[in-house]
N, C-alpha and C positions, 0 to 999 in steps of 0.2 A: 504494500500500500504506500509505502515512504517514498519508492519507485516510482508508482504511480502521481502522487500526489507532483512529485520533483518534474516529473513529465507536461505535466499540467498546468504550473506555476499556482497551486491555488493553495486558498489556506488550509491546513490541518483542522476537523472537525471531530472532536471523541465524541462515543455513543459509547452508553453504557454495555458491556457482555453481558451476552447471552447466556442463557445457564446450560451448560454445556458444552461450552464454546471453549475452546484450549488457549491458553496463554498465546503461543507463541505457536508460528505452522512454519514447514521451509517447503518450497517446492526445490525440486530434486529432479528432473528429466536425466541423471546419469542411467539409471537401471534401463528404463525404454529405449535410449539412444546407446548400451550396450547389447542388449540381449535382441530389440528388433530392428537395430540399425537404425529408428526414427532420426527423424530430424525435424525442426518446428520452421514452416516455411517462412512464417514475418517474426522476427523480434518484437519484446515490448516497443519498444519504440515506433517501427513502423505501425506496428497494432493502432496503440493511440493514435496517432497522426492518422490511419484511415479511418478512424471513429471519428476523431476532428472531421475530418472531410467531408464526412456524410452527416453531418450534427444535428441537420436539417429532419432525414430523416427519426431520428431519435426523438427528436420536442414533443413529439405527442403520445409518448411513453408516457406509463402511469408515472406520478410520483410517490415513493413512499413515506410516508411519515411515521410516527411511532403509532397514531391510530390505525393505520391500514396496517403496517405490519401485526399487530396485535389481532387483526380481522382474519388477514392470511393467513399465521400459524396458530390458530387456536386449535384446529384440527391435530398437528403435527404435536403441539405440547401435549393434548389428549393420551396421543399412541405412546410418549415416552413416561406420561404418568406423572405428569406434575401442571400443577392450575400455575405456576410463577413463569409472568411474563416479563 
């Protein structure tokens, strides 16, 4: 996200964790790009940059706020068995 953010030029914005949610994650493409030869055809960077591009298309994506998120996974909190959103 640090990446991301840096990519972006925007401000940093914390949201509280999720419960369940791990501290810290790393992505790791070493195992796929040994074992099936993969390779990732755009880097982060180009990525961003052709989301910039098309931005246009994106604006009339939903937005989420902390009440729509709350609406989406109530189902999902359900199946892991806990009411704390």
């Amino acid at each position: 996200m640090n990446r991301l953010v840096e990519l972006l030029g925007g401000e940093v914005t914390y949201i509280p964790k999720r419960p369940g949610e791990p501290d810290c994650t790393f992505a790791d493409i070493t195992k796929i790009r040994r074992e099936l030869k993969w390779q990732p055809k755009v880097d982060i960077k180009q990525g961003v940059d052709n989301v910039l591009a098309n931005i246009d298309y994106w604006k009339s994506a939903p937005v989420w706020t902390p009440a729509t998120i709350a609406t989406a996974t109530e189902d999902w909190f359900k199946y892991l068995g806990s009411d704390d959103k």
